[in-house]
N, C-alpha and C positions, 0 to 999 in steps of 0.2 A: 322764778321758775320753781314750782314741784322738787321736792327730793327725788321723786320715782323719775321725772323727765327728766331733770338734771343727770341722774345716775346712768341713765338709757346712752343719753345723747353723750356721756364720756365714756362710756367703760365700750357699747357695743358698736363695733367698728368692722367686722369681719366675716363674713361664712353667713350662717342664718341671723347672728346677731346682725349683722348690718342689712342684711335683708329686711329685718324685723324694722329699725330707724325708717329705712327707704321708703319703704310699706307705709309705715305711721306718718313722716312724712308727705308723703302723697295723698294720704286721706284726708290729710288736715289740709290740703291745698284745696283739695277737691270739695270741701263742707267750705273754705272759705270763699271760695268763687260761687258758691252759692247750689251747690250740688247738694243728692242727693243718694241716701245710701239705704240697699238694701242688706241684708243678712240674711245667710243662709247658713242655718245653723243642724250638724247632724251630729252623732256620737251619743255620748251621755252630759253632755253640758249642765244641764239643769242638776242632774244628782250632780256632780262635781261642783255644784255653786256655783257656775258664772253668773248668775244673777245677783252677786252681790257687785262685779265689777257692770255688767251690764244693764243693770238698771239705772245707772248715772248716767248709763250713754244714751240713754232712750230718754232720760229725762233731759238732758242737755240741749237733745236737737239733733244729736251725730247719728240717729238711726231713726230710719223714715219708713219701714216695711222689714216686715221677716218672713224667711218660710223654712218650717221647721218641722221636725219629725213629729207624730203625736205623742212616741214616747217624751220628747223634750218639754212640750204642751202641757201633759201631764205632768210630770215630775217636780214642775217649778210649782204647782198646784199641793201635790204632796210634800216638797218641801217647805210649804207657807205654812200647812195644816198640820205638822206631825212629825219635822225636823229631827227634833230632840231626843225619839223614840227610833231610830235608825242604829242599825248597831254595825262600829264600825270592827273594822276588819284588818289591822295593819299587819299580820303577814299570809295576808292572804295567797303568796308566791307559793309559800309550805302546806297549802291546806291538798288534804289526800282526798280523793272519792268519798271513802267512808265518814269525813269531815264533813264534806257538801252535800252528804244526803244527809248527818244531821241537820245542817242548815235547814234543808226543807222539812223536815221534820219538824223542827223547829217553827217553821211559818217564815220564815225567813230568807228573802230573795235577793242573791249575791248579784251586785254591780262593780266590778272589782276588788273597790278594796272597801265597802260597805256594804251594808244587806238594807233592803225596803221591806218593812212587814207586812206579810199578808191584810193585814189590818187596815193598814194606811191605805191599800190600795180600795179595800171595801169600803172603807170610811166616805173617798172617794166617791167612786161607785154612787155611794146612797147621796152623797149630796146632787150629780147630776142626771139621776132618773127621773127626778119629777122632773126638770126642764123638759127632758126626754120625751116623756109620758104628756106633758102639756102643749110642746109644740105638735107631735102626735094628734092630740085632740084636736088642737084649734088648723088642724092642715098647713101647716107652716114647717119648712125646711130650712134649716139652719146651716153652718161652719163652722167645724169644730170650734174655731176660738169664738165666735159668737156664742155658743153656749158657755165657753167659762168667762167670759166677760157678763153675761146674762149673772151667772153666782157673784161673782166679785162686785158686781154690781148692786145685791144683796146684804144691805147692811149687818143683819145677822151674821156673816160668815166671818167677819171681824172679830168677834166673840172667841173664836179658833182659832187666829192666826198664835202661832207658836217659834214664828221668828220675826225680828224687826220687818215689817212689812215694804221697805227701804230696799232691801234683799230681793224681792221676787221680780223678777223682769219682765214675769205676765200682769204682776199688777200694776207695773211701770206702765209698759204696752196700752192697758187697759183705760188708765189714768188718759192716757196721751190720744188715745183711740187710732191706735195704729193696726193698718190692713195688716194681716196674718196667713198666710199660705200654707194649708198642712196637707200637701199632699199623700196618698197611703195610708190615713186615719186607722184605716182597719187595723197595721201594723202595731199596737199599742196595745195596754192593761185594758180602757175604756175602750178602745175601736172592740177589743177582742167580749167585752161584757157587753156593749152594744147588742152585738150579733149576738148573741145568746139571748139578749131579751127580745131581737125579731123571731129567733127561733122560738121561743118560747108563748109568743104573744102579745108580752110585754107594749112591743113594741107594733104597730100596725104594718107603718109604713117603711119600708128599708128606708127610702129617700128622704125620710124627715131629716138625716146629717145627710149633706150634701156629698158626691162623691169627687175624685178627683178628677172629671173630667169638667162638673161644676166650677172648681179650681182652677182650671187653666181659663175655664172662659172668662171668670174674674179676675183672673191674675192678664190675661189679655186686656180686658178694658182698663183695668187699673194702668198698667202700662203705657199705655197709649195715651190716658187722660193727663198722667202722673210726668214723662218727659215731655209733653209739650210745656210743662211748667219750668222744668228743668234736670240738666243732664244728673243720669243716676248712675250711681256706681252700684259694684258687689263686693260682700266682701263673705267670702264662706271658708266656712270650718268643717272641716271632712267634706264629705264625699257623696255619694249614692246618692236617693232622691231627693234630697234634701235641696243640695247643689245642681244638680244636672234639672230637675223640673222647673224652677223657676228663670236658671239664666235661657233653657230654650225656647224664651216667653219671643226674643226680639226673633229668630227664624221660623219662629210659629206667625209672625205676623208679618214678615217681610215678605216668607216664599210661600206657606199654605194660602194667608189672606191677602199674596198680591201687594201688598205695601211696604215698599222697598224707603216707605218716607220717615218711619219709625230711624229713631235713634238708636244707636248699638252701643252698648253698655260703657260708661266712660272712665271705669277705672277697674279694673278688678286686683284681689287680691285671696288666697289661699293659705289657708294653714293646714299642712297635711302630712302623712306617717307615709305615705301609701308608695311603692316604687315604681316608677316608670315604667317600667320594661315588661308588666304584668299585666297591659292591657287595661287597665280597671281606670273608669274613670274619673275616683278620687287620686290619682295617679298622674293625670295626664298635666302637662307644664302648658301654661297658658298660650302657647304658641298654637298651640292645637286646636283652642276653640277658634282661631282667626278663620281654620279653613270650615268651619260653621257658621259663619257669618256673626258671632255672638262681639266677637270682638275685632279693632283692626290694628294692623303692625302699628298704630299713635296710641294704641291705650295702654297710660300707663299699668303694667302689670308687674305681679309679685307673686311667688311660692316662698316660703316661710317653712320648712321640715323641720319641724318640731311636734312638741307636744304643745293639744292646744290648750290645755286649760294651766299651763303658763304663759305661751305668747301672748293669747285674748287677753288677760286682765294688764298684762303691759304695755300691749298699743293701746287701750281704752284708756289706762291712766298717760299716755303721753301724749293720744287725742285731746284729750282733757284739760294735763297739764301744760303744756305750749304753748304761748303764745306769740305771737310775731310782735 
């Protein structure tokens, strides 16, 4: 067995550590029985690097679909292209007002405890407006991740890669040709230069990036094709749309479209900050989605309160490492 699963499986015994085992456990049962898992991933994950632990997991087989903020979409983009140029930020607890408008003076846009430069972001930018501008032409309406698998797919863009390409979990994704779910696109650096180029001209068509209602209809079909194959779990990191749009794919198809034959999600698991009592529902304890039909009192479930960009790289290395 792995050092890291080894260490897991003695030390964490209690409170969210053994939460965390439980969790990992479960998931490895559920890929071994021949399941299937999605990701729902929100936060800042990508600036945070989990695509150095989650690219293994995509590459392995343990992750079969994601649906992801576009800020997350992007980010793993920009950290392929221009990493190295990120300036980090380690006590960013002490920085004052007058500190973080140097930042932006600077060109320099704080994610906690580093800054993404303006740069990177236009750097960005000009790589996917010809896509932009071409599907435009040719009348063709795209998904967000279809346009950066469109680049990545782009032998030239290798030329730029500025971290082990090993690392990005979109060009894991891409490699693997896994469906992608980005609900809210607009919310993002690109959703937001998009709209400026439809404002502008740039762009003809709004609908040449698909919008989220696009999204649920494929995230429907997907669904529906994808558990008759076999049972899918979830496994999501925060909260907001990221979580809540794609697990309400199974009562968007049981009660809106009448088909109570759809499978209901068969494992779910959470890692989250957020507190119960607050209403919000990156908050809410898995019990909750039972009375939404998403889940039933038999699915194995987990909440994990922690931070995730320690939990995530330690269930994926004890997914990984375990074996029976």
């Amino acid at each position: 067995m792995p050092a890291v699963a080894a260490f897991i499986q003695h030390h964490f015994r209690h409170f969210n550590a053994g939460e965390l085992v439980r969790a990992a456990d479960a998931y490895r049962t559920h890929i071994e029985r021949g399941g299937g898992i999605m990701l729902a991933m929100a936060g800042a994950m990508s600036t945070a690097r989990l695509g150095i632990s989650l690219a293994g997991m995509i590459r392995a087989g343990r992750i079969h679909a994601i649906c992801c903020t576009g800020a997350n979409l992007e980010e793993d983009l920009f950290n392929l292209i221009a990493q190295p140029s990120y300036l980090p930020v380690p006590g960013y607890r002490e920085l004052s007002r007058a500190d973080e408008l140097a930042l932006l003076h600077q060109h320099q846009h704080r994610v906690t405890d580093v800054c993404i430069p303006l740069d990177v972001m236009q750097r960005a930018e000009r790589l996917v407006v010809d896509i932009w501008k071409d599907a435009d032409a040719r009348g063709e309406r795209l998904f967000p991740h279809e346009v950066m698998y469109r680049l990545l797919r782009d032998d030239r863009l290798r030329e730029l890669y500025q971290v082990d390409p090993a690392e990005s979990w979109l060009l894991a994704a891409c490699d693997e040709n896994l469906p992608i779910f980005v609900p809210g696109w607009e919310d993002s650096t690109l959703g937001n230069a998009y709209a400026a180029h439809c404002i502008k001209g740039t762009i003809g068509n709004v609908g040449t990036i698909k919008t989220g209602i696009d999204v649920m209809i494929a995230l429907v079909a997907w669904y529906r094709a994808a558990s008759k194959e076999r049972p899918f779990g979830f496994f999501q990191i925060g909260g907001g749309i990221a979580g809540d749009f794609p697990i309400c794919v199974v009562p968007t198809i049981r009660e809106d479209l009448g088909d109570p034959s759809v499978p209901v999600w068969a494992y779910f698991c959470q890692i989250s900050d957020s507190t119960t009592s607050y209403g919000s529902y990156s908050g809410a304890v898995p019990a909750e989605k039972i009375s939404w039909g998403k889940i039933t009192p038999d699915t194995p479930a987990f909440v994990i309160e922690s931070d995730a960009t320690i939990v995530a790289p330690l269930i994926f290395a004890y997914v990984l490492g375990v074996r029976s």
